[in-house]
Backbone as CSV, one residue per row, in Angstrom:
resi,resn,N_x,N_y,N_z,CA_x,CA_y,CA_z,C_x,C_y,C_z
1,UNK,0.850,-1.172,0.000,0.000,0.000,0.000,0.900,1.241,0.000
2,UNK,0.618,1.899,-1.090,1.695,3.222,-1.043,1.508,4.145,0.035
3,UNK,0.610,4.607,0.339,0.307,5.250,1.512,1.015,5.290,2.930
4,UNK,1.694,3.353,3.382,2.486,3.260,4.265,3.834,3.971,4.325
5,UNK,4.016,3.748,2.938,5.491,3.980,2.162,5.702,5.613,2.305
6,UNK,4.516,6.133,1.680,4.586,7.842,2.165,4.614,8.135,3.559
7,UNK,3.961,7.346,4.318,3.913,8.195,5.729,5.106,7.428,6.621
8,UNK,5.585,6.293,5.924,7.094,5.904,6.737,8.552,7.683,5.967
9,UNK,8.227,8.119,5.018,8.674,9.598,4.966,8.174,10.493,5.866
10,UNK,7.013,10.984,6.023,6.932,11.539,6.899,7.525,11.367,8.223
11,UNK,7.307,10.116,8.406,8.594,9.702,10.206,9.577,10.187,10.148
12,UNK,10.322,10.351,8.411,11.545,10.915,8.675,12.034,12.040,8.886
13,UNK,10.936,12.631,7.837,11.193,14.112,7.791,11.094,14.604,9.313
14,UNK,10.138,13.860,9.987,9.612,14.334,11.530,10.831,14.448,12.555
15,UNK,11.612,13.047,12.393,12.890,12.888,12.936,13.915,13.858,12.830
16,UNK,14.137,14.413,11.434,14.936,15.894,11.056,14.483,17.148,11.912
17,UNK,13.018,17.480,11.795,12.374,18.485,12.406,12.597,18.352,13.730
18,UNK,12.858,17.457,14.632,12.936,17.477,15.710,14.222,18.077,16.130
19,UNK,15.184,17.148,15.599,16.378,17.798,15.652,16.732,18.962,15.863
20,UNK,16.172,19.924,15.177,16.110,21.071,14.932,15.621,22.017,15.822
21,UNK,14.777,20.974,16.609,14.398,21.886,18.008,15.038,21.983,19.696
22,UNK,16.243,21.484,19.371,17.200,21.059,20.686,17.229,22.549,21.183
23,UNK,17.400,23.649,20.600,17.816,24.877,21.744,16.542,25.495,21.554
24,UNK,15.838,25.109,22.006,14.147,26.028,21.896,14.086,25.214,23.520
25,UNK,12.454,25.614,23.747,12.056,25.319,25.280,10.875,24.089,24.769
26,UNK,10.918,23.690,25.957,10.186,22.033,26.510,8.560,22.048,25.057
27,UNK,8.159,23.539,25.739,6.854,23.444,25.134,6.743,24.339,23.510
28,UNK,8.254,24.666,23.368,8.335,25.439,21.962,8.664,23.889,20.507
29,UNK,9.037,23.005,21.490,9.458,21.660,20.956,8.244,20.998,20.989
30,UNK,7.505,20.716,21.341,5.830,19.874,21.719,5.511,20.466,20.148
31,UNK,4.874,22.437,20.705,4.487,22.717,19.492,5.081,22.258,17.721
32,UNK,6.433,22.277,17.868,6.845,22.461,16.484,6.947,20.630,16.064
33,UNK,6.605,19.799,16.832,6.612,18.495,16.502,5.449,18.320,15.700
34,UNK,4.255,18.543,16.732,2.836,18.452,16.416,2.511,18.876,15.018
35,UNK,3.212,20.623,14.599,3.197,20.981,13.564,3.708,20.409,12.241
36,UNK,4.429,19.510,12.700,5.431,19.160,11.646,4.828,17.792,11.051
37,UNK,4.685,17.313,12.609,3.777,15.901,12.406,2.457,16.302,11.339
38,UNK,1.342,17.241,11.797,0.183,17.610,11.265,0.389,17.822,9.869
39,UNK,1.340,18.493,9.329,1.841,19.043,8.183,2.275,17.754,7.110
40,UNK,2.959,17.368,7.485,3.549,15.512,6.956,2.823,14.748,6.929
41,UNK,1.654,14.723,7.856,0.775,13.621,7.573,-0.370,14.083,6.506
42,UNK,-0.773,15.913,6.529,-1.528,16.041,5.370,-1.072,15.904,4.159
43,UNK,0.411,16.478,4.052,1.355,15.807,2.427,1.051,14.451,2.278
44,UNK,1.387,13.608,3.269,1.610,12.354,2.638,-0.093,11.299,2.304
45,UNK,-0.711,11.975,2.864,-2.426,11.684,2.687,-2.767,12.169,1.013
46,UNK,-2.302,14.008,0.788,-2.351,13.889,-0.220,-1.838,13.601,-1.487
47,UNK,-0.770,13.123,-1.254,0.175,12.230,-2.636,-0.455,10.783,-2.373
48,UNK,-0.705,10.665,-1.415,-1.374,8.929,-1.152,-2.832,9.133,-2.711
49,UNK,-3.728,9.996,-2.117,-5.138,10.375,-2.845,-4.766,10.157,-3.896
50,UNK,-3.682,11.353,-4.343,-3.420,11.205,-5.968,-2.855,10.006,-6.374
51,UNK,-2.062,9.526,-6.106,-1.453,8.189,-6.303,-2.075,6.949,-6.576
52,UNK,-3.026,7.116,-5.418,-4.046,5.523,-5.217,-5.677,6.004,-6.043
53,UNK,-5.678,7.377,-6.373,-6.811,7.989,-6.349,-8.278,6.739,-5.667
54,UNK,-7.723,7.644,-4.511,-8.569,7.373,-2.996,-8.784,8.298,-2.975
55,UNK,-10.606,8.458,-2.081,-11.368,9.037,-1.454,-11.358,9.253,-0.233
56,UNK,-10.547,10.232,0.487,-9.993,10.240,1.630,-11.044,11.323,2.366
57,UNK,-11.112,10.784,3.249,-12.127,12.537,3.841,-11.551,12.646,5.566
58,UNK,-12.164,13.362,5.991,-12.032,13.769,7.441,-12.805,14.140,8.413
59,UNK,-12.456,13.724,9.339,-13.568,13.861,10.515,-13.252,15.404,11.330
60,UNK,-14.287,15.857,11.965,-13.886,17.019,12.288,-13.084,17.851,13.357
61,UNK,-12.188,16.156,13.834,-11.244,16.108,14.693,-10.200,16.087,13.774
62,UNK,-10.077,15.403,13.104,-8.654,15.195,12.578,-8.272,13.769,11.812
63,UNK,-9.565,12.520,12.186,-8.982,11.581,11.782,-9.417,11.042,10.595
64,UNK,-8.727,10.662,9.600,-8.975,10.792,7.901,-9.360,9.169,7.795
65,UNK,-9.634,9.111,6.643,-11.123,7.886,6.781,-11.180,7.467,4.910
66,UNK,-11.428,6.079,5.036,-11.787,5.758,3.500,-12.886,4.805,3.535
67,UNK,-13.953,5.115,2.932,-15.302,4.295,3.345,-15.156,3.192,2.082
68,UNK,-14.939,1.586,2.357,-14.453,0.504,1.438,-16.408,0.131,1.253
69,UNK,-16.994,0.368,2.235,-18.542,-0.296,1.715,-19.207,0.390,3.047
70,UNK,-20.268,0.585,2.338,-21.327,1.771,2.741,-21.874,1.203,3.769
71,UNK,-22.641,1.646,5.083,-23.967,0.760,6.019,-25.061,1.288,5.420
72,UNK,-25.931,0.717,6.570,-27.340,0.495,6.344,-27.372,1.730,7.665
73,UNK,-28.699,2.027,7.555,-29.510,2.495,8.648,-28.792,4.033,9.128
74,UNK,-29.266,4.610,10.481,-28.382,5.557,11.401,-27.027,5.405,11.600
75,UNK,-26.329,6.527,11.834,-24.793,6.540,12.104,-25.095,6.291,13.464
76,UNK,-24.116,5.335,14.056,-23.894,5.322,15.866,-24.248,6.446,16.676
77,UNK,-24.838,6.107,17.266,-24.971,7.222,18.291,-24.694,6.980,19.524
78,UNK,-23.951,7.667,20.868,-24.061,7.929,22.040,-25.304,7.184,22.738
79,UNK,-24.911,5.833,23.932,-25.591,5.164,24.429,-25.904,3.701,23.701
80,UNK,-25.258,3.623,22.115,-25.798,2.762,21.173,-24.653,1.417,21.507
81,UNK,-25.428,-0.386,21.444,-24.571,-0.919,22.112,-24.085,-1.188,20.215
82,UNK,-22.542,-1.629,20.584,-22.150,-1.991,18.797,-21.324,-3.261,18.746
83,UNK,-21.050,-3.982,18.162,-19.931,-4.473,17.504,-19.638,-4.052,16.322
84,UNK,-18.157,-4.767,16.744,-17.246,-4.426,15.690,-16.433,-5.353,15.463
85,UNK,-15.311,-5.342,13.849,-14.589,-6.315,13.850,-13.552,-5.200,13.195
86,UNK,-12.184,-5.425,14.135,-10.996,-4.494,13.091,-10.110,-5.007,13.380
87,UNK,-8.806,-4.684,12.865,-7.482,-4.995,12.359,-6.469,-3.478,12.998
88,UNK,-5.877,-3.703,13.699,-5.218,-2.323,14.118,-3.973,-2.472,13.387
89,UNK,-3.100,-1.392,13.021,-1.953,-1.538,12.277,-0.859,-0.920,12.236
90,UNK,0.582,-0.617,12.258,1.335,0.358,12.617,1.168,0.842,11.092
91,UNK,1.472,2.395,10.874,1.351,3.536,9.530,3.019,2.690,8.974
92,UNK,3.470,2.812,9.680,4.860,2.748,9.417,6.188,1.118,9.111
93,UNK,4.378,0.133,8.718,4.801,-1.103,8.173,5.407,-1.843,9.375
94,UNK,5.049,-1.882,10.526,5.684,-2.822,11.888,4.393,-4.115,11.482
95,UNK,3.530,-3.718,11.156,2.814,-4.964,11.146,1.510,-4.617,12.066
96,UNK,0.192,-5.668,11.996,-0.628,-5.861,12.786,-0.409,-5.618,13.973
97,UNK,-0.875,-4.997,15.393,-0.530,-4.581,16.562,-1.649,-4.938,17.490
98,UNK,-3.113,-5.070,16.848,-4.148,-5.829,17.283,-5.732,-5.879,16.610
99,UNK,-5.982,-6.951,16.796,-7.028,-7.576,16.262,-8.410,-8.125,16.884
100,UNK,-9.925,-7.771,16.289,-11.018,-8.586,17.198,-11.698,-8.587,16.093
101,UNK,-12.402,-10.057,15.903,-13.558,-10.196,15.530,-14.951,-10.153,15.766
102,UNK,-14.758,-10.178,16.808,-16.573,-9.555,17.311,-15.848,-8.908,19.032
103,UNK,-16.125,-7.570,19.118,-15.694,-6.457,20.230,-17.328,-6.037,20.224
104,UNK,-17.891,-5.789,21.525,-19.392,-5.657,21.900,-19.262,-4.412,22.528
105,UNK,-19.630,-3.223,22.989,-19.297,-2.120,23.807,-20.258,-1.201,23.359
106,UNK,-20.342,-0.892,24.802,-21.407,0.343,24.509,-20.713,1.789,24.014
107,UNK,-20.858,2.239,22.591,-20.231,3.474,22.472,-21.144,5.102,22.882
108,UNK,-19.717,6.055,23.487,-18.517,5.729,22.952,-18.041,5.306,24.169
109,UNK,-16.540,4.384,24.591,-15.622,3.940,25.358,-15.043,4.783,25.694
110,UNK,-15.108,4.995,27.407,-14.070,6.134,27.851,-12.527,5.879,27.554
111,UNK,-12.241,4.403,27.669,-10.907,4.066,27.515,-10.152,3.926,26.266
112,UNK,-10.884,4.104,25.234,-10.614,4.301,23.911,-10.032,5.807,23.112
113,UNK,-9.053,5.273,22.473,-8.252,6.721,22.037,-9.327,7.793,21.458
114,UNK,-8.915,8.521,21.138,-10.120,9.983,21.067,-10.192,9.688,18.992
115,UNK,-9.552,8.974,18.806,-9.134,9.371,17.254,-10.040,7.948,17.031
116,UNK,-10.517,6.642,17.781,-11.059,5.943,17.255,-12.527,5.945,17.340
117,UNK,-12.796,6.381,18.772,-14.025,6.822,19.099,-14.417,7.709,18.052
118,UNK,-13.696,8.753,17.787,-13.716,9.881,16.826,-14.437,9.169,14.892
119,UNK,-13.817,8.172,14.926,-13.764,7.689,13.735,-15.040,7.025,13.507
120,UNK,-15.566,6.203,14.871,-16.625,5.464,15.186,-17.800,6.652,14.624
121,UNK,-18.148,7.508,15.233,-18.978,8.418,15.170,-19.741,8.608,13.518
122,UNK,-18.800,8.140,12.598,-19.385,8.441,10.927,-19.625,6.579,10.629
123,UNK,-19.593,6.232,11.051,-20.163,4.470,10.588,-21.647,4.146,11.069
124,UNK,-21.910,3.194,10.466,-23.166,2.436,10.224,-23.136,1.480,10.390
125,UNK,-23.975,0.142,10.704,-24.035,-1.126,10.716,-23.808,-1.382,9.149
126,UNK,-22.864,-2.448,9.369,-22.657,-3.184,7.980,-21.875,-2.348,7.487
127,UNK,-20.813,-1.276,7.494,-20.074,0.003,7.142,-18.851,-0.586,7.378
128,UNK,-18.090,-0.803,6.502,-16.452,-1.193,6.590,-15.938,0.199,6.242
129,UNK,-14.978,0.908,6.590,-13.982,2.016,6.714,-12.120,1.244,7.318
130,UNK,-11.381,2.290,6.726,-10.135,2.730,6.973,-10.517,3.453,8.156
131,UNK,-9.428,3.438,8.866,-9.188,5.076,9.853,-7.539,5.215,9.672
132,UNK,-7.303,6.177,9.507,-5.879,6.896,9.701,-6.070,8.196,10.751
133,UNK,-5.002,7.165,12.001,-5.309,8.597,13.377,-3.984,8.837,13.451
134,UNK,-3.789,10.145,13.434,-2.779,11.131,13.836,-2.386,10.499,15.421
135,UNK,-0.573,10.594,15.480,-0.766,10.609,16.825,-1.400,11.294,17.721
136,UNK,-1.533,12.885,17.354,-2.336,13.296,18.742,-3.727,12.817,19.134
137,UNK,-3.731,12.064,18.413,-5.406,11.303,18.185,-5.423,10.193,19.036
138,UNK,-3.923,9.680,19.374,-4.003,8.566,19.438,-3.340,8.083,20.356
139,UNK,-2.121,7.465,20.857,-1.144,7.286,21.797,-0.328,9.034,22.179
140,UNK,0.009,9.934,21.267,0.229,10.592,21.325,2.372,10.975,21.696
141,UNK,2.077,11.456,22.180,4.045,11.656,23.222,4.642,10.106,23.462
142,UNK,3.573,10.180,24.890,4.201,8.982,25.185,3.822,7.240,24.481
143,UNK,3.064,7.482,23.918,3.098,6.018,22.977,1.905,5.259,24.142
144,UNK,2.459,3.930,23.936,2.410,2.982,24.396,2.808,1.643,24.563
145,UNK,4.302,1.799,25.339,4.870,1.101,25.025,4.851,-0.456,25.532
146,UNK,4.794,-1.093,25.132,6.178,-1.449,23.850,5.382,-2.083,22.408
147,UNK,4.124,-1.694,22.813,3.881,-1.877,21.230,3.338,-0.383,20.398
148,UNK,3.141,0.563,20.866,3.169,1.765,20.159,3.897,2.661,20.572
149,UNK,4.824,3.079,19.307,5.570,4.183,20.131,5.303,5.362,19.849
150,UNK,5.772,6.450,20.572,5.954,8.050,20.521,5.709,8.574,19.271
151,UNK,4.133,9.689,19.216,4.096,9.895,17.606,3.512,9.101,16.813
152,UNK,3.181,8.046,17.648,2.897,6.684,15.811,1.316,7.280,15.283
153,UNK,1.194,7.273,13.951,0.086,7.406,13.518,0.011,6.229,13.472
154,UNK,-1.461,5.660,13.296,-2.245,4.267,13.590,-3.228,4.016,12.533
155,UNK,-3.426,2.790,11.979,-4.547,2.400,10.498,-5.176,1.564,11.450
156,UNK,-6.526,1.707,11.270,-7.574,0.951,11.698,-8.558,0.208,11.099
157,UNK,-8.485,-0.851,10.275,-9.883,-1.432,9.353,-10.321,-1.509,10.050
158,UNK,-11.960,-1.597,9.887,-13.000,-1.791,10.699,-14.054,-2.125,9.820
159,UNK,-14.975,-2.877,10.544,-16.552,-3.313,9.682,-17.460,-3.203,11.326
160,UNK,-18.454,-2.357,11.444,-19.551,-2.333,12.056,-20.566,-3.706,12.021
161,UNK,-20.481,-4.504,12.817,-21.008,-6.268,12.560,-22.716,-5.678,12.940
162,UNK,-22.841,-4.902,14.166,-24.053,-4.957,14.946,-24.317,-3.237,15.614
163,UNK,-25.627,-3.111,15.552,-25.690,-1.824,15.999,-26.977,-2.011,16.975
164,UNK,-27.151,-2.183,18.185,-28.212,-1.971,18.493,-28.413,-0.498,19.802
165,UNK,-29.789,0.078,19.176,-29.650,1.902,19.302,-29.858,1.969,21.198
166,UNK,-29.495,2.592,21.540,-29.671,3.089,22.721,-31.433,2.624,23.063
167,UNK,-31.911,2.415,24.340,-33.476,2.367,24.494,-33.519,2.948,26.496
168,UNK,-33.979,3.990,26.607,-33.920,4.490,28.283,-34.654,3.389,29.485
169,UNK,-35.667,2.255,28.151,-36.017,1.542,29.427,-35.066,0.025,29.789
170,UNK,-34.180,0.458,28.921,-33.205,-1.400,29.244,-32.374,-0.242,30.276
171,UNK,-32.143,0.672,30.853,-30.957,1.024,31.754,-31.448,0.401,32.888
């Protein structure tokens, strides 16, 4: 997938940019990462588009999205119980990082990164999507180590298996 291939550049360029921020202060370095990161990941999204000519869009957080097959019915909503089946993935070609075939949860999950929840929000039952989350979306600084590290942007397949809607008298 070319797309990996572009945004394993962006890591690099990111790696240079950092460099570059050794005599600045704690939080003049945060900023100019983020920027650099944000900036690299929209280049390499859009040479991905043109390249693969993919339909890339965005959520109004930040996390960019390719809809592979449409759902049925309402988008998820708040209180709604769901499954799901996805494939988590490093951007940067490490490989699969984790996997479920049927995940049940009432969305959205407090313990869930802001960039997947985020992503959840535009699907449907029966709705397979991409997600591409920015690190700040996602693990962020400190990662999670030792299987995500510092910065990693994250690919998420996903297919919506089950949607059933919120109802006030099952609480």
């Amino acid at each position: 997938m070319k797309i990996r291939t572009i945004i394993v550049s962006l890591i690099t360029l990111t790696a240079i940019a950092l460099t570059s921020c050794l005599e600045t202060t704690e939080e003049e370095q945060k900023q100019a990462r983020t920027k650099v990161l944000e900036q690299a990941e929209r280049e390499a999204l859009l040479t991905a588009m043109i390249d693969d000519d993919l339909d890339v869009d965005t959520t109004a957080l930040g996390v960019y999205y390719v809809i592979r097959e449409e759902g049925e019915g309402p988008v998820i909503a708040p209180g709604d119980t769901i499954t799901i089946a996805y494939n988590g993935y490093h951007i940067n070609g490490g490989g699969m990082f984790d996997s479920s075939q049927s995940w049940e949860f009432v969305y959205p999950l407090e313990n869930l990164i802001e960039g997947f929840n985020d992503g959840l929000s535009i699907m449907k039952k029966n709705m397979i999507a991409e997600f591409i989350i920015p690190s700040h979306l996602a693990y962020g600084i400190y990662g999670s180590p030792p299987v995500i590290d510092s910065y990693e942007t994250l690919l998420f397949a996903i297919k919506v298996i089950e949607v059933k809607p919120f109802s006030p008298a099952s609480e």
